[in-house]
One Martini backbone bead per residue (centre of mass of N, CA, C, O) as a GRO file, in nm:
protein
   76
    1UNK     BB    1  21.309  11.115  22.580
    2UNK     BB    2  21.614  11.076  22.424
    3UNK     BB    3  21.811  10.892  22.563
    4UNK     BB    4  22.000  10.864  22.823
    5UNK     BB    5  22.090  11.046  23.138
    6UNK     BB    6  21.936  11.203  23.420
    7UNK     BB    7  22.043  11.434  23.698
    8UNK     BB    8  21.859  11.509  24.003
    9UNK     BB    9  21.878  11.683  24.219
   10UNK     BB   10  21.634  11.661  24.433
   11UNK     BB   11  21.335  11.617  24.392
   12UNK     BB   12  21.052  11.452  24.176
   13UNK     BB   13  20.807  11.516  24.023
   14UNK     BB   14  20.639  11.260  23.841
   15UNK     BB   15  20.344  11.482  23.740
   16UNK     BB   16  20.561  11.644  23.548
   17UNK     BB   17  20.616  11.380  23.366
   18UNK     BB   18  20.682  11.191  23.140
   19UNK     BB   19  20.575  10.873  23.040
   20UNK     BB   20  20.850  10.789  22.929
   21UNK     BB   21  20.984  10.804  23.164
   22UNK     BB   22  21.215  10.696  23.456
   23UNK     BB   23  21.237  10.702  23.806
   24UNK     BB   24  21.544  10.676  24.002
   25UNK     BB   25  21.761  10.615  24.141
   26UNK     BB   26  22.067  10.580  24.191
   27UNK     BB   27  22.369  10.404  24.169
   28UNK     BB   28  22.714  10.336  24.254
   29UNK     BB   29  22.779  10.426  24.015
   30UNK     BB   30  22.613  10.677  23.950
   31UNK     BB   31  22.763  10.795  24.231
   32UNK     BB   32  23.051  10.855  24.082
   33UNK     BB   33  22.961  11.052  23.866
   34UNK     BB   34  22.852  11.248  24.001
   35UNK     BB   35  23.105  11.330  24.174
   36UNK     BB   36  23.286  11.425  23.990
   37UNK     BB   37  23.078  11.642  23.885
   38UNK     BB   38  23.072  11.762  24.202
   39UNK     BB   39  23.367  11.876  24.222
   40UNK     BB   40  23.424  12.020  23.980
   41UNK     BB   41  23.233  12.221  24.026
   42UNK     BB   42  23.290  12.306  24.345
   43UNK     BB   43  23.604  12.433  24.221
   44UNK     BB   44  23.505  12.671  24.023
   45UNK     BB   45  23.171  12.768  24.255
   46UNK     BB   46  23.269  12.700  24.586
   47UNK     BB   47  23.144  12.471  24.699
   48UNK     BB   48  22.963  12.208  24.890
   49UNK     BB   49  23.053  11.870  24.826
   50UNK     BB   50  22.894  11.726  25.064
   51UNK     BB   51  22.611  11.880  25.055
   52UNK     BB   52  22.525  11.775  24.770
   53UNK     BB   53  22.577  11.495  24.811
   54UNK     BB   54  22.369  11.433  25.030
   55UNK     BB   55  22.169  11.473  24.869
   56UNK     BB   56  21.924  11.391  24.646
   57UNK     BB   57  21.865  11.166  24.394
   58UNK     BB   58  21.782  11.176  24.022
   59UNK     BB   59  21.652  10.930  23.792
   60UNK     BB   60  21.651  10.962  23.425
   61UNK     BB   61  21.471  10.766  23.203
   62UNK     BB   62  21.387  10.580  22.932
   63UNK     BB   63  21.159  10.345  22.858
   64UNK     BB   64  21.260  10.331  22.535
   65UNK     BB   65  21.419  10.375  22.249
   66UNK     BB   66  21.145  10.506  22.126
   67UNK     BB   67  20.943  10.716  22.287
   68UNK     BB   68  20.825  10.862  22.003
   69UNK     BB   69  20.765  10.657  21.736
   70UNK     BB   70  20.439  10.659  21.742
   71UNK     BB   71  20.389  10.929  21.639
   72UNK     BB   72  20.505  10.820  21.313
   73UNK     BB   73  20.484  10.452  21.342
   74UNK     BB   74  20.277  10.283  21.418
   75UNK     BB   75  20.226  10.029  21.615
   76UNK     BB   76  20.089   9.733  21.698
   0.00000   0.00000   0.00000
């Protein structure tokens, strides 16, 4: 994973992860952005956004800003 951050509904088999990526709960921040964009999916393709809402959400994030750097440039 380049940067940036995956919201995934549900659980995540972490041993299915690659070992660059951080699996994390989302924050009260983080879960304001998703609420944004379950309301605008839910009004679009009719779901219910309370029962999406309730579900665990999963944060995965870049463990480093270059996880991949080493396999270009050996670090130290």
């Amino acid at each position: 994973m380049q940067g940036g951050v995956i919201f995934v509904r549900q659980g995540v088999d972490g041993t299915l992860c690659s070992h660059e990526v951080i699996l994390s709960k989302p924050d009260d921040k983080d879960m304001e952005k998703i609420l944004v964009n379950v309301k605008k999916f839910c009004s679009i393709f009719g779901y219910d956004c309370d029962k999406i809402i309730s579900d665990e959400f999963v944060k995965i994030t870049p463990k480093s800003k270059r996880p991949y750097g080493n396999l270009y440039i050996p670090g130290p």
